[in-house]
gemmi code that builds the backbone of each chain (N, CA, C; Angstrom):
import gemmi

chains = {
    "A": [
        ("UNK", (0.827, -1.201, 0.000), (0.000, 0.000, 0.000), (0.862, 1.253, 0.000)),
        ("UNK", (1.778, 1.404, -1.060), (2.809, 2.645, -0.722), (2.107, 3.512, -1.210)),
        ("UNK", (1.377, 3.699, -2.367), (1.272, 5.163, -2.791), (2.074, 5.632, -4.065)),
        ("UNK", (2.828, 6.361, -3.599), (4.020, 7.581, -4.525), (4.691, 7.403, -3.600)),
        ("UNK", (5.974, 6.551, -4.098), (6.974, 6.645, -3.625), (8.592, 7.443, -4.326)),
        ("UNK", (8.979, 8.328, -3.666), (10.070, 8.903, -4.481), (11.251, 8.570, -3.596)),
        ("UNK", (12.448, 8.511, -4.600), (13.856, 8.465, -4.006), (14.946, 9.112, -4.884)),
        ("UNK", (15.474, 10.000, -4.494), (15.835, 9.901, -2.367), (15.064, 10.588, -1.514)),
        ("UNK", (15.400, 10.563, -0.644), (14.396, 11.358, 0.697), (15.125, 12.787, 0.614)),
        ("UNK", (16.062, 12.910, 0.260), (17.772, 13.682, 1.062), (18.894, 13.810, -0.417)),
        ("UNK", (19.177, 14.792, -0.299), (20.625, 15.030, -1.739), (21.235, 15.680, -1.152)),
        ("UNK", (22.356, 15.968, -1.148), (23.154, 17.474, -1.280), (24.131, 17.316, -2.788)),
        ("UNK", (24.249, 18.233, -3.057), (24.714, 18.174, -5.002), (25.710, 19.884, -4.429)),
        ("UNK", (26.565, 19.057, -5.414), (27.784, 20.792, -5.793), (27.007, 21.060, -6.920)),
        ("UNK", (27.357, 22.226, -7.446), (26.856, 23.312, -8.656), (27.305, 22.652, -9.315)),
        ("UNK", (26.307, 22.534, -10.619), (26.890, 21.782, -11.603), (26.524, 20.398, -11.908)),
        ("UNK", (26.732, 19.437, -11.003), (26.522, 17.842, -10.695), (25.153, 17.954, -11.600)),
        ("UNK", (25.025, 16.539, -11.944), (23.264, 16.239, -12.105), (22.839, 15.401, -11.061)),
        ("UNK", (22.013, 15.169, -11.260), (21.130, 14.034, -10.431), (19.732, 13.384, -11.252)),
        ("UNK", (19.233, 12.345, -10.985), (17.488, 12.309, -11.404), (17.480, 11.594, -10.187)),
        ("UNK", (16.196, 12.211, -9.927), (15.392, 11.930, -9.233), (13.973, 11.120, -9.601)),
        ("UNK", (13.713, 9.902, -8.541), (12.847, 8.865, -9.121), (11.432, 9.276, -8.362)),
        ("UNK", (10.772, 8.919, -9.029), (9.051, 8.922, -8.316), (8.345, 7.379, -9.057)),
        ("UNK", (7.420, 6.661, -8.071), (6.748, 5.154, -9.048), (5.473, 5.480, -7.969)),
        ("UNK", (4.631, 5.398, -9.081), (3.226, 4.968, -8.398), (2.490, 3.533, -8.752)),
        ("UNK", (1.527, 3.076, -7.390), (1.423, 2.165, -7.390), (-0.324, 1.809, -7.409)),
        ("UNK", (-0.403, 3.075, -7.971), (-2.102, 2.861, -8.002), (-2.720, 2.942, -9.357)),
        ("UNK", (-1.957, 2.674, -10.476), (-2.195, 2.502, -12.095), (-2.785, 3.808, -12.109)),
        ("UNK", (-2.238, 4.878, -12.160), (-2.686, 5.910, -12.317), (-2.599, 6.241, -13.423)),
        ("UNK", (-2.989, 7.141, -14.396), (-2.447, 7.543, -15.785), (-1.919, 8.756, -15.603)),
        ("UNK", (-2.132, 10.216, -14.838), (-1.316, 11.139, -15.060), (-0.356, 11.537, -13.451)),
        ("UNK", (1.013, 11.733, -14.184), (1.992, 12.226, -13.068), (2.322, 13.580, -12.837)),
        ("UNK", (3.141, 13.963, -12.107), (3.189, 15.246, -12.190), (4.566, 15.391, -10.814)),
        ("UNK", (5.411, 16.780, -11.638), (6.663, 16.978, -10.379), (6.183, 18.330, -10.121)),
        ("UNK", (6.487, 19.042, -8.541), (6.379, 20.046, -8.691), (7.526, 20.024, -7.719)),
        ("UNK", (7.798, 21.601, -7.375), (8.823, 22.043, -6.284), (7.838, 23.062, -5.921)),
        ("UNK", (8.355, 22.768, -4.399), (8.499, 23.763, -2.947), (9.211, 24.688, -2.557)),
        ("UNK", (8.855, 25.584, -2.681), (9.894, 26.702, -1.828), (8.811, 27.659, -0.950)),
        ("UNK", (9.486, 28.168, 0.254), (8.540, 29.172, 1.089), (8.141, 30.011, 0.339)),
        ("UNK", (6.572, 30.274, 0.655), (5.932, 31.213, 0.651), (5.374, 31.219, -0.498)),
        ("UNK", (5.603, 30.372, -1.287), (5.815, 30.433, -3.067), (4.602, 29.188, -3.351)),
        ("UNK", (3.872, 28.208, -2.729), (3.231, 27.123, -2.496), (3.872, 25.936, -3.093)),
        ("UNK", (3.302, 25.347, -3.976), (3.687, 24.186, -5.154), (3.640, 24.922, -6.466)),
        ("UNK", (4.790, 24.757, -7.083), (4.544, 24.839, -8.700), (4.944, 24.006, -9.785)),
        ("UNK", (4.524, 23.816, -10.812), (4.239, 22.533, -11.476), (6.172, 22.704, -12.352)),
        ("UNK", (6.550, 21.598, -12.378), (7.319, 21.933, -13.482), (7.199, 20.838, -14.755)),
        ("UNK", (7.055, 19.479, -14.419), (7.097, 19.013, -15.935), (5.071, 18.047, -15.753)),
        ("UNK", (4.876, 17.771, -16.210), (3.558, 16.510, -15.905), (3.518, 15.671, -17.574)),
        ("UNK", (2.854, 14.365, -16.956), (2.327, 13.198, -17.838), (1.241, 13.033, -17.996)),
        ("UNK", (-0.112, 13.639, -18.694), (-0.794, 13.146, -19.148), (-1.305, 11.329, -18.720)),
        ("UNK", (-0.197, 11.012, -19.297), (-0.405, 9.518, -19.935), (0.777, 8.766, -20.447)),
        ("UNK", (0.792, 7.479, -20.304), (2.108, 7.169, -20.949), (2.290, 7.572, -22.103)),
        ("UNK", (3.765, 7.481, -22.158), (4.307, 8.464, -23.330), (4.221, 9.486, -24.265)),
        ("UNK", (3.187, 10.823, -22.950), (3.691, 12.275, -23.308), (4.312, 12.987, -22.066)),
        ("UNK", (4.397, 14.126, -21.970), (4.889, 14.687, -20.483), (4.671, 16.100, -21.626)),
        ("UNK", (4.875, 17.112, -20.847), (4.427, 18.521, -20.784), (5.286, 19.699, -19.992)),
        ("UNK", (5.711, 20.690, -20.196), (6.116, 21.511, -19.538), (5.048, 22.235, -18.287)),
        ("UNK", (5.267, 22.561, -17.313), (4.438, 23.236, -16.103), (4.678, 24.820, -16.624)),
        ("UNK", (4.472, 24.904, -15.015), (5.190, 26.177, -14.821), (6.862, 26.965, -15.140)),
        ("UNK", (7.196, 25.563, -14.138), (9.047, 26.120, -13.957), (9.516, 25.200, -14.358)),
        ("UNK", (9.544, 24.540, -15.991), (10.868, 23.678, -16.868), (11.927, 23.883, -16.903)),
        ("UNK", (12.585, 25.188, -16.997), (13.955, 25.252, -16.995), (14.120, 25.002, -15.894)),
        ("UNK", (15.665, 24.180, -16.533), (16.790, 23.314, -15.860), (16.400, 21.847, -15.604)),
        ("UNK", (15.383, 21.484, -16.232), (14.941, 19.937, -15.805), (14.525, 19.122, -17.483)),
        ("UNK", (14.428, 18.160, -17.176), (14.168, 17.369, -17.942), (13.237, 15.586, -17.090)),
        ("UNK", (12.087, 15.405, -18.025), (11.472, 14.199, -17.336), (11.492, 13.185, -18.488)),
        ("UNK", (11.107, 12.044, -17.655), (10.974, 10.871, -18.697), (9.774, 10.275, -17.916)),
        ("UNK", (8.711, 9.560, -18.788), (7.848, 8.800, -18.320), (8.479, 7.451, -18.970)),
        ("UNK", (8.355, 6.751, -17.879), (9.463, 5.643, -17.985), (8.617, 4.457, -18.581)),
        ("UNK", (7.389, 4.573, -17.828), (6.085, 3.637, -17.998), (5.340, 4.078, -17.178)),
        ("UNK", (4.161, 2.940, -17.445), (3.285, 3.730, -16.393), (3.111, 3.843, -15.012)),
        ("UNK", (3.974, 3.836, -14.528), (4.359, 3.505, -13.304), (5.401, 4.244, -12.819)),
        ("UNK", (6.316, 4.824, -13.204), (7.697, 5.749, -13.554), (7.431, 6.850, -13.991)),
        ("UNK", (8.115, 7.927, -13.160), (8.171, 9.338, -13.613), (9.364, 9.775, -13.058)),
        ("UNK", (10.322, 9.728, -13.403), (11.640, 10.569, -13.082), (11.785, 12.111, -13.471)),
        ("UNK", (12.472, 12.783, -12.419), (13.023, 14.258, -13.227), (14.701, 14.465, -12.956)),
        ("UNK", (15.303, 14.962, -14.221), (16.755, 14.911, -14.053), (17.274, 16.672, -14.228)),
        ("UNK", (18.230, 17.057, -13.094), (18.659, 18.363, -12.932), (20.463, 17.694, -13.907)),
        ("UNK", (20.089, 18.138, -15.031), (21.190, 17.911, -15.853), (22.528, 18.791, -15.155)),
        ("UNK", (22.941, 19.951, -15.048), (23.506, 20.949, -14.293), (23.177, 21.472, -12.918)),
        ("UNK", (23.089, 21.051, -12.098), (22.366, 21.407, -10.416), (23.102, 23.178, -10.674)),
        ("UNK", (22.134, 23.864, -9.893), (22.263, 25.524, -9.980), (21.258, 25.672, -8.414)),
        ("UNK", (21.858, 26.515, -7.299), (21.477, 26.642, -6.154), (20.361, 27.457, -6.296)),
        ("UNK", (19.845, 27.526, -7.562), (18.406, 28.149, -7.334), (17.450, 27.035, -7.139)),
        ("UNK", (18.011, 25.515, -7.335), (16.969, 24.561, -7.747), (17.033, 23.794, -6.422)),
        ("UNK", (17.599, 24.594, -5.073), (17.536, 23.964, -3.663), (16.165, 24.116, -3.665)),
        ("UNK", (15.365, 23.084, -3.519), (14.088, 22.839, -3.031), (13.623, 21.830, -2.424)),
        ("UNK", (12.385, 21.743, -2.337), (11.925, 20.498, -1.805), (10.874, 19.852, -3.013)),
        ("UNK", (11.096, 18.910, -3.761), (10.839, 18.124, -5.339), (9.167, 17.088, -4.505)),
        ("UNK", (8.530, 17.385, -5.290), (7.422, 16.524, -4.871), (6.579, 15.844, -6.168)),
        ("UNK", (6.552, 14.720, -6.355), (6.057, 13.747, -7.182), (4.562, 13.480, -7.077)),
        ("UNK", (3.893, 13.452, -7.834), (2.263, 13.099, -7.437), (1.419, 12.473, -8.843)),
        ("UNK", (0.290, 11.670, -8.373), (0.095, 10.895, -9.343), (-1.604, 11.362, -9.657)),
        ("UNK", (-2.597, 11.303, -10.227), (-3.951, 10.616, -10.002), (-4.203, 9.919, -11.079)),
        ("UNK", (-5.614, 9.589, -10.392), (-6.315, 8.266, -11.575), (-7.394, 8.969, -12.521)),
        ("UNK", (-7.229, 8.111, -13.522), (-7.869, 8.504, -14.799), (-9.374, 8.867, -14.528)),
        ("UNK", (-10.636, 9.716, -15.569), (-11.405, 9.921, -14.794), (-11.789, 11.626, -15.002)),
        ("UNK", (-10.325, 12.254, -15.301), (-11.126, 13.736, -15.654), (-10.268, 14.525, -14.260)),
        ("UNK", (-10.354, 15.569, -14.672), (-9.801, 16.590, -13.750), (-9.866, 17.229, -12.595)),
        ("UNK", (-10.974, 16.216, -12.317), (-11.548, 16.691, -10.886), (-11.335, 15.712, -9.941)),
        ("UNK", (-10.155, 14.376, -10.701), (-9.418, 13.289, -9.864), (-8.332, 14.319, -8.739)),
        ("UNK", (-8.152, 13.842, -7.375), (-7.779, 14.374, -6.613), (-5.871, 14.092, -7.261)),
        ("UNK", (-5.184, 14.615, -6.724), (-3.729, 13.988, -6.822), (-3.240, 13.184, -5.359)),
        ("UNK", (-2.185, 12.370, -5.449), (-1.792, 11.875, -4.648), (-0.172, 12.130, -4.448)),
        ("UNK", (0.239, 12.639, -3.165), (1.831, 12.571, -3.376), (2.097, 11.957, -2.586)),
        ("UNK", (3.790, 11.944, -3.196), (4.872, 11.215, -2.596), (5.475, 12.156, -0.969)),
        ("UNK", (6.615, 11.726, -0.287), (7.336, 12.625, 0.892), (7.656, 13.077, 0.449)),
        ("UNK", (8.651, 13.292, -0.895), (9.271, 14.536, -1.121), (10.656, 13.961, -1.030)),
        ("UNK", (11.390, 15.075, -1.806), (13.018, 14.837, -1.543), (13.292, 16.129, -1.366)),
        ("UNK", (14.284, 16.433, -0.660), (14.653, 17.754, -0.177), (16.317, 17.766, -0.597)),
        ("UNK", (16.439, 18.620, -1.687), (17.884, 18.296, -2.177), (18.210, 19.896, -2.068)),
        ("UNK", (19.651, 19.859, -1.628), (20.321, 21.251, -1.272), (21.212, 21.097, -2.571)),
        ("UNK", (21.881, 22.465, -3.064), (23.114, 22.678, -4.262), (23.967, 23.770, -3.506)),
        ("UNK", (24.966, 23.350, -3.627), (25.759, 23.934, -2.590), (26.620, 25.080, -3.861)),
    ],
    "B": [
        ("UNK", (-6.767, 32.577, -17.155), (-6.202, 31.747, -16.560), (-6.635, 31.581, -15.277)),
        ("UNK", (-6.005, 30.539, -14.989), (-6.513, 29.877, -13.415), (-5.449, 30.562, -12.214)),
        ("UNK", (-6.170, 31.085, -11.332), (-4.872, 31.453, -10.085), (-5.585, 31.204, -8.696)),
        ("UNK", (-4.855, 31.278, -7.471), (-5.773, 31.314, -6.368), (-4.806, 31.898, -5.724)),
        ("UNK", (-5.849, 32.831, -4.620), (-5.095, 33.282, -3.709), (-5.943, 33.018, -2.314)),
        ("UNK", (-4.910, 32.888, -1.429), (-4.877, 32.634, 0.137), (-4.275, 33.819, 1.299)),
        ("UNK", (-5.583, 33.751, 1.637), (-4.871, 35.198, 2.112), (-4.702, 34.788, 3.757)),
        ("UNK", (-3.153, 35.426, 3.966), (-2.767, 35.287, 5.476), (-1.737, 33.908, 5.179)),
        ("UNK", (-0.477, 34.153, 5.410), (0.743, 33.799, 4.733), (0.237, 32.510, 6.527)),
        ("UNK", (-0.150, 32.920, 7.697), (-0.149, 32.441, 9.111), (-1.445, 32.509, 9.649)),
        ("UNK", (-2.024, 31.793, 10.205), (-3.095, 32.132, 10.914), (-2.772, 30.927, 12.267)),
        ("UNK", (-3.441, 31.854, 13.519), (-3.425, 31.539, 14.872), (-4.459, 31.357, 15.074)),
        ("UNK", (-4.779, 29.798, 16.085), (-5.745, 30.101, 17.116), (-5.740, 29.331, 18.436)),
        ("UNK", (-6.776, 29.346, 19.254), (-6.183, 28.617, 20.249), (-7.364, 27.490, 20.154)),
        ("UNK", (-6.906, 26.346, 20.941), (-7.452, 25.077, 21.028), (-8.884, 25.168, 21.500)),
        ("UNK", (-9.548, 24.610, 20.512), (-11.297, 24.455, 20.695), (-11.617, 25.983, 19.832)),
        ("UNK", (-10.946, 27.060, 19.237), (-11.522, 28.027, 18.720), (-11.854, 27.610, 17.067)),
        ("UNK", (-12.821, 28.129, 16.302), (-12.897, 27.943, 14.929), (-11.892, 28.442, 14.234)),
        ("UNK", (-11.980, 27.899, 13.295), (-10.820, 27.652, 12.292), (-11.345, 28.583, 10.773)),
        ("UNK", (-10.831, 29.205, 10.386), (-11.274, 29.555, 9.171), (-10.141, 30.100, 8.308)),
        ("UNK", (-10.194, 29.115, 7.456), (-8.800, 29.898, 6.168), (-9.224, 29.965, 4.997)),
        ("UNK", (-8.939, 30.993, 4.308), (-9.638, 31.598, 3.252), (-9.208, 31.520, 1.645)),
        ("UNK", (-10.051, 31.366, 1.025), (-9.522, 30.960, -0.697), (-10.060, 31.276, -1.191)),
        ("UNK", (-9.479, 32.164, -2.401), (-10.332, 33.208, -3.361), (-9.584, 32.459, -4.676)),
        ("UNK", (-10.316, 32.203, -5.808), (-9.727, 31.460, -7.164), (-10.382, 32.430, -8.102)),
        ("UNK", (-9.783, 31.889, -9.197), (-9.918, 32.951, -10.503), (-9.941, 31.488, -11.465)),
        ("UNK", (-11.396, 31.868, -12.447), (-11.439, 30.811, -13.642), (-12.816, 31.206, -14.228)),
        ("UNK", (-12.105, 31.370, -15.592), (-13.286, 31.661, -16.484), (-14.115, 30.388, -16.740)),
        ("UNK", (-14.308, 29.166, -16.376), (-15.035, 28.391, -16.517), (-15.208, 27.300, -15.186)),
        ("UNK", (-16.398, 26.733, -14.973), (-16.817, 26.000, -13.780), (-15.462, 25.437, -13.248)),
        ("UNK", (-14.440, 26.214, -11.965), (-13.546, 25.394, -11.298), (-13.860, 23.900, -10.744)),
        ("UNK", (-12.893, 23.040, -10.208), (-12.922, 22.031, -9.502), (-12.027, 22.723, -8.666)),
        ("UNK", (-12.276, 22.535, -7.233), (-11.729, 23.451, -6.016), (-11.217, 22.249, -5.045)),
        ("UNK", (-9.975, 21.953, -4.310), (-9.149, 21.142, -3.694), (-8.800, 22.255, -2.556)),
        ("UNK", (-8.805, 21.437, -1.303), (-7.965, 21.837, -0.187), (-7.255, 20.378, 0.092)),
        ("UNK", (-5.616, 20.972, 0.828), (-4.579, 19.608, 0.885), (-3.903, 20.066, 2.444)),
        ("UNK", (-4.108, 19.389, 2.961), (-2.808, 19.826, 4.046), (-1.622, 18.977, 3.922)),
        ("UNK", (-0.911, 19.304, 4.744), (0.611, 18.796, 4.750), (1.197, 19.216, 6.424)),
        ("UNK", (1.712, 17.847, 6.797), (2.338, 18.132, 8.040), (3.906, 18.145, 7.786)),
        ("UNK", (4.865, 18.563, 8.863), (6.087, 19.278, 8.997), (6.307, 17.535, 7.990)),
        ("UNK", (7.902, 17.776, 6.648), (8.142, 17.013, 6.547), (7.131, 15.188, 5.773)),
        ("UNK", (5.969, 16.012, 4.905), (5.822, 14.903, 4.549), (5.078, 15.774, 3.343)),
        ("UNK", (4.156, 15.306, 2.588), (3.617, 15.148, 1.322), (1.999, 15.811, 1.801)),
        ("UNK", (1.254, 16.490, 0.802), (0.331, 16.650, 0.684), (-0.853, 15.606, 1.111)),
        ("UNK", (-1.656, 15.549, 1.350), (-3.281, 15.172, 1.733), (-4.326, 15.836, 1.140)),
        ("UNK", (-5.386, 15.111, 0.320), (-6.324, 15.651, -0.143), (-7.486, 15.905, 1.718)),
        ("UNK", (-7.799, 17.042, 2.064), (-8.491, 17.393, 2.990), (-10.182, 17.146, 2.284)),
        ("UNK", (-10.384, 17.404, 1.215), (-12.090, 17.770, 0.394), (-12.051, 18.244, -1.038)),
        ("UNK", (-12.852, 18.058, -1.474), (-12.846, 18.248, -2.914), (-14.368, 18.771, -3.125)),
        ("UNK", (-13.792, 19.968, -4.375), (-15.431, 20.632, -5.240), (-15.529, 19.944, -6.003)),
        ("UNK", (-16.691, 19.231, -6.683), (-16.519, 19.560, -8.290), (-17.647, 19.579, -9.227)),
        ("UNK", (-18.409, 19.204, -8.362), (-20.412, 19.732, -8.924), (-21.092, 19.369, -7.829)),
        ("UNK", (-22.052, 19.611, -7.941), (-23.237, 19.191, -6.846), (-23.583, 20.171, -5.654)),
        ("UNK", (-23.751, 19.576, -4.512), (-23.687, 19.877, -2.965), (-22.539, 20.773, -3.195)),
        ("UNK", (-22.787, 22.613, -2.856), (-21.688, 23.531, -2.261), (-21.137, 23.423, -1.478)),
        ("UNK", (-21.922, 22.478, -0.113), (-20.734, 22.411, 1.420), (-20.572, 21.358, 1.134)),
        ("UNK", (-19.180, 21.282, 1.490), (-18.101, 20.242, 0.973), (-17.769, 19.512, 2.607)),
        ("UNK", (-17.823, 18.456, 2.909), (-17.413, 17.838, 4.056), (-16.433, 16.938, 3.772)),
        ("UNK", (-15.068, 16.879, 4.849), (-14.257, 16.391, 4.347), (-13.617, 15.329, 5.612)),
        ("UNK", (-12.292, 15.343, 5.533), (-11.631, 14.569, 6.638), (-11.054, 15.348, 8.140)),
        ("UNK", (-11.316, 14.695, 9.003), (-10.620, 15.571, 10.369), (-11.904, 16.628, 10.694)),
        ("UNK", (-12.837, 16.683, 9.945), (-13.701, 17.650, 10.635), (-13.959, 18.632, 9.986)),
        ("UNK", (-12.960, 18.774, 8.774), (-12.684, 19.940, 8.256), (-14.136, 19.971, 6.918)),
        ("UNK", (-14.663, 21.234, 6.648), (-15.363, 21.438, 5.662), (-15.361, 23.085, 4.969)),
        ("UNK", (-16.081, 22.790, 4.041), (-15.137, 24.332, 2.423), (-16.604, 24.336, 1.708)),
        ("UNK", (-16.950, 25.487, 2.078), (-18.368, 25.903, 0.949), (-18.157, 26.741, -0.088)),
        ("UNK", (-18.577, 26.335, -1.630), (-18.427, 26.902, -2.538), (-19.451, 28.064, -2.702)),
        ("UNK", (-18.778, 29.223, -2.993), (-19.645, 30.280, -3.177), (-19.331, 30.789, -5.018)),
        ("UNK", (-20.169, 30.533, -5.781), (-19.388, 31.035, -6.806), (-19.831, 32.212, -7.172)),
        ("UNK", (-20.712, 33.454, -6.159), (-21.048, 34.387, -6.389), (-19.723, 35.307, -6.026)),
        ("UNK", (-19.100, 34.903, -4.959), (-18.090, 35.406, -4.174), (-16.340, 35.160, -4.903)),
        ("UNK", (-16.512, 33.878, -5.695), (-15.142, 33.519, -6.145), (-14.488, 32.691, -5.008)),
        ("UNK", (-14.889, 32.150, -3.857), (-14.301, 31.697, -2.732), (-14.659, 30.250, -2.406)),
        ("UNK", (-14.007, 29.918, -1.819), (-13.880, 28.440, -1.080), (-13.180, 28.305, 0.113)),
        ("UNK", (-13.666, 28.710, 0.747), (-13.224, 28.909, 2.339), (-13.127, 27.616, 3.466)),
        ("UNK", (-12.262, 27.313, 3.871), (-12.238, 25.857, 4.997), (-12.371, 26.088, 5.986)),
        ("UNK", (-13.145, 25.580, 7.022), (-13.553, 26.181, 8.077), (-13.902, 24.611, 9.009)),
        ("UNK", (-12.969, 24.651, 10.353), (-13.844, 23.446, 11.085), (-14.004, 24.436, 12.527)),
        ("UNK", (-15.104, 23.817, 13.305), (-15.830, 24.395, 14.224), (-15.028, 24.495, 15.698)),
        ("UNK", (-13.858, 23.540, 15.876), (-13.442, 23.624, 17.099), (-11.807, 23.110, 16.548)),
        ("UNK", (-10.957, 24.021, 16.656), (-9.526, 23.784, 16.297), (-8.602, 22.673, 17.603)),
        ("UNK", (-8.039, 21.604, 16.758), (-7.185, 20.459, 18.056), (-5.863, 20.627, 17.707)),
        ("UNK", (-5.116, 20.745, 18.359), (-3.569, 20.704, 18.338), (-3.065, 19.997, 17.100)),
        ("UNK", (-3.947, 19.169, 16.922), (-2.982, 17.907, 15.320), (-3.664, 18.803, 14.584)),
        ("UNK", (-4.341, 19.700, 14.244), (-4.492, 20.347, 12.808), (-3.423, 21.061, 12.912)),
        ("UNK", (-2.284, 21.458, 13.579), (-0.985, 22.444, 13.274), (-1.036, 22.044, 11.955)),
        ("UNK", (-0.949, 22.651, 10.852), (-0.174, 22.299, 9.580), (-0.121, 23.347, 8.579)),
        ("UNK", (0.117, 23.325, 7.373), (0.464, 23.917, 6.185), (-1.256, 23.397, 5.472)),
        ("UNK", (-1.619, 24.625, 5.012), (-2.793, 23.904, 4.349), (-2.620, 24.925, 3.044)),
        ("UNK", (-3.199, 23.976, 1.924), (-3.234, 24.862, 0.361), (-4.631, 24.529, -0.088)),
        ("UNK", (-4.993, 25.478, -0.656), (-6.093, 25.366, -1.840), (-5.538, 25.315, -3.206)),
        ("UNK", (-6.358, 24.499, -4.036), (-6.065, 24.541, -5.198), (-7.181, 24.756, -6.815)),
        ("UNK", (-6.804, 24.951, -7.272), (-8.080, 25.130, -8.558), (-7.486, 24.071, -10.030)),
        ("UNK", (-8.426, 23.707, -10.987), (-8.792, 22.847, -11.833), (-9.737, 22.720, -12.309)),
        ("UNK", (-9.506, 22.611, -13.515), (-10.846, 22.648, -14.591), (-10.795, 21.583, -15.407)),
        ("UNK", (-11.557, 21.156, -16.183), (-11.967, 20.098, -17.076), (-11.096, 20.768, -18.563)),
        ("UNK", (-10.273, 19.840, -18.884), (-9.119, 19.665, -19.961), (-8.175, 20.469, -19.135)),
        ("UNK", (-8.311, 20.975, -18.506), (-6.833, 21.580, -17.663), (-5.747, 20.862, -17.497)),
        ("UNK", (-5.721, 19.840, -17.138), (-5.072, 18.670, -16.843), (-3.863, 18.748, -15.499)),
        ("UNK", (-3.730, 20.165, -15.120), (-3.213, 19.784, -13.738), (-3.871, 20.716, -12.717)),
        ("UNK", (-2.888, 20.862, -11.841), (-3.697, 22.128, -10.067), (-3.083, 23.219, -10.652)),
        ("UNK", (-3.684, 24.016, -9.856), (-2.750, 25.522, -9.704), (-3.082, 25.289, -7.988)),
        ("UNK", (-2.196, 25.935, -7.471), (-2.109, 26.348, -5.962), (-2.031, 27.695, -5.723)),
        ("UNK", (-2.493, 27.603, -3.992), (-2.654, 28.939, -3.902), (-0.789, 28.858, -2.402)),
        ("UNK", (-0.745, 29.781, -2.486), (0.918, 29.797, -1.810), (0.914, 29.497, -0.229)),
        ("UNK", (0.005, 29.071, 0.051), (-0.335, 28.009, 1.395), (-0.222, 29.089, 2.682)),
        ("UNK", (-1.387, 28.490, 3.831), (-1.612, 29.066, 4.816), (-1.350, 28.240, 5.866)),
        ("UNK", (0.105, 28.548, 6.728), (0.353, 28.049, 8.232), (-0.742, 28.084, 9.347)),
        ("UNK", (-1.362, 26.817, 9.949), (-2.070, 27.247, 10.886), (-1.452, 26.631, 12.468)),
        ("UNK", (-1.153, 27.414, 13.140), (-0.941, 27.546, 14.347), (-2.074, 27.455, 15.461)),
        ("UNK", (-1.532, 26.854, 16.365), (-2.860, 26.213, 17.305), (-2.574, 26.196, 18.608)),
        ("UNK", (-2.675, 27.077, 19.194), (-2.134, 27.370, 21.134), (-2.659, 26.608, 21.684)),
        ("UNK", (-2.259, 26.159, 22.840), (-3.064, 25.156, 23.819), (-3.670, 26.192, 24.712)),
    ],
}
model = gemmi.Model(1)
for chain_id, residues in chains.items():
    chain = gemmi.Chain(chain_id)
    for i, (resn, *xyz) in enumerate(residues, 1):
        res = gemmi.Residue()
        res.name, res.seqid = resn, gemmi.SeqId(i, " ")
        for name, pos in zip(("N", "CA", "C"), xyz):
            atom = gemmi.Atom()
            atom.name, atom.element = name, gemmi.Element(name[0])
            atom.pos, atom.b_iso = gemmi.Position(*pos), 0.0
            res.add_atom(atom)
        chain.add_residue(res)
    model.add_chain(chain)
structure = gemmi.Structure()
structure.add_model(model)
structure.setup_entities()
């Protein structure tokens, strides 16, 4: 019964480094979605999936890149880490059904760029 | 476009007082309206959901959000505030082909004993 599970929990990255970051849901959901956290600022969207094999730009795309892996898989990769992208990364899924399906998230990873 | 705003970055109260946090959205066509909380360190929670029907919305923990669409608002409100509601709470908006949320920049609620 996990849910949205993402990993890692925890990063710290030098400027520059990449990373991806994983998210898998376990409730056959069809659309995913990453957003980031920062104070005061709420959630904002940066890449989402539809459905297997499309994904979409959000709000805040630059500096990221996603892959829908399957349907079950949604990764996002910080090709160049840049200390503006210290946040807290949150993964979320819902089920098919129309737009008024609730979302479901993951804990979150909280990655610092030093 | 779709936006929401939440007004009061903090709100206080003390234990057993009502609760009321406030959400004003913007959408040129019939919203679907979400409140989520989140405790220190973990992931969102769907709290209630709009999306036709019945305006008062009853949800989990006690908590309930009446749609006014004369007003533009969706307000959450439970009747007697308990120490475990401390949290981060957001509203959110969505429409049909929209395909994701917009959020509103979340309201801290604080809860004195």
């Amino acid at each position: 019964n996990a849910g949205v599970t993402q990993t890692p929990k925890f990063q710290v990255l030098k400027t520059g480094q990449s990373m991806t970051l994983q998210c898998a849901q376990d409730m056959n959901h069809n659309s995913m979605y990453w957003y980031r956290q920062d104070p005061g600022m709420g959630l904002r969207l940066i890449y989402y999936s539809a459905s297997e094999g499309t994904t979409d730009k959000g709000e805040v795309p630059n500096g990221y890149n996603v892959s829908r892996l399957n349907k079950r898989e949604f990764s996002l990769r910080l090709e160049s880490a840049a200390p503006s992208q210290t946040s807290v990364y949150f993964c979320a899924s819902s089920a098919p059904g129309g737009d008024n399906q609730p979302q479901h998230f993951g804990d979150g990873t909280r990655l610092s760029i030093l | 476009a779709q936006s929401v705003t939440q007004l009061g970055s903090h709100v206080s109260v003390s234990e057993g007082a009502l609760v009321l946090l406030r959400c004003n959205y913007s959408s040129s066509v019939p919203p679907y309206l979400f409140w989520y909380v989140q405790y220190p360190n973990q992931g969102l929670q769907l709290l209630l959901k709009y999306t036709t029907g019945a305006t008062l919305v009853k949800g989990i923990n006690g908590f309930e959000a009446e749609f006014k669409k004369s007003e533009t608002s969706f307000h959450l409100t439970k009747p007697s505030a308990h120490m475990s509601d401390a949290a981060e709470y957001f509203c959110a908006v969505s429409h049909t082909g929209f395909q994701k949320l917009v959020f509103g920049t979340g309201t801290r609620l604080l809860v004195s004993p």
